[in-house]
N, C-alpha and C positions, 0 to 999 in steps of 0.2 A: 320154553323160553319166553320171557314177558316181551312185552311191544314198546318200543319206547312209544310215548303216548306226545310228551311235549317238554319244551326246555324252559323254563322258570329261572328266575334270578337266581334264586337257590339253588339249582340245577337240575338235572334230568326228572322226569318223574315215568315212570312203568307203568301199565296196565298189566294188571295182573287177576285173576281170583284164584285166592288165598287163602283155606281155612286156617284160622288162627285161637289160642286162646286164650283169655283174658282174666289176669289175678287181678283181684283189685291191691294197692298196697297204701306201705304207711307213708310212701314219700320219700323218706327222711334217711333210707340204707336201702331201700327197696323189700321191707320182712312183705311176705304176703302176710295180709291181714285174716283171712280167709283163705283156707285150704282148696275148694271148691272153683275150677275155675270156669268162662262162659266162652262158650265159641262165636264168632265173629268172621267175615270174611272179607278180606284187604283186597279193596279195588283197584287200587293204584297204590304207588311208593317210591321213594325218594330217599335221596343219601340222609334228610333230613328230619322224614317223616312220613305216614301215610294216610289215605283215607281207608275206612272201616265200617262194615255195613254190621249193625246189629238190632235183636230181635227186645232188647232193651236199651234204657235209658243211661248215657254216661252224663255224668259232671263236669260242667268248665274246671277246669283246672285239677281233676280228677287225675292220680298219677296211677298207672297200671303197669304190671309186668306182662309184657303178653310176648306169648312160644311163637314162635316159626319155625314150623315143622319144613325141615331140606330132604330130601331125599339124592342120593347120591346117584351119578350118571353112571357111575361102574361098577354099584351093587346093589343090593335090597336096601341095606345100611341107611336110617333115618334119621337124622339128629334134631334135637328141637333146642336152640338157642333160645334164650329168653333175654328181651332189653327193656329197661324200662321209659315211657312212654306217659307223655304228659292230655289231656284232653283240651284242645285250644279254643275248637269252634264245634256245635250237635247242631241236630235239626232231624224233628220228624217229616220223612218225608210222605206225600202221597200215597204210596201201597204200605204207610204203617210199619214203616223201619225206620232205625236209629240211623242216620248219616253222621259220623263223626270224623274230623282230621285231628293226627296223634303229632305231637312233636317226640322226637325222641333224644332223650336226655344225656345216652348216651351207646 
């Protein structure tokens, strides 16, 4: 179960790690552009959006589809929803990873 972390205008935000992955897309209906997608890990999340540690670079404004794998509390049963997700604010940080916050579109 994630921690609530802290309450923000927007609303609650989690602490969470999260492997997640990442299509890059065309925006515009969500087509992934690229078949191949990159794994990333959600640190935190919100009704609104998350942050996201990756081992490459995303783009301001960059729109991604990326999976969240759930796994079910009453069986093996996995499901990976995918939403699409906007790139707001990156930053390299000190040990050499991507820090990114995603807005999510929907």
């Amino acid at each position: 179960m994630a921690e609530k972390e802290e309450e923000t205008p927007r609303g609650a935000r989690f602490s969470v790690n999260l492997a997640v992955t990442c299509f890059p897309s065309t925006g515009s209906a969500g087509e992934e552009i690229q078949g191949v997608g990159r794994e990333g890990i959600v640190k935190d999340v919100s009704s609104g959006g998350a942050c996201i540690i990756t081992d490459f670079p995303l783009s301001l404004s960059e729109v991604l589809k990326v999976a969240f794998p759930i796994q079910s509390s009453i069986s093996d049963f996995i499901s990976t929803p995918r939403t699409l997700a906007e790139v707001r604010w990156t930053y390299l940080s000190p040990d050499h990873q991507y820090v990114s916050g995603l807005h999510f579109l929907f």
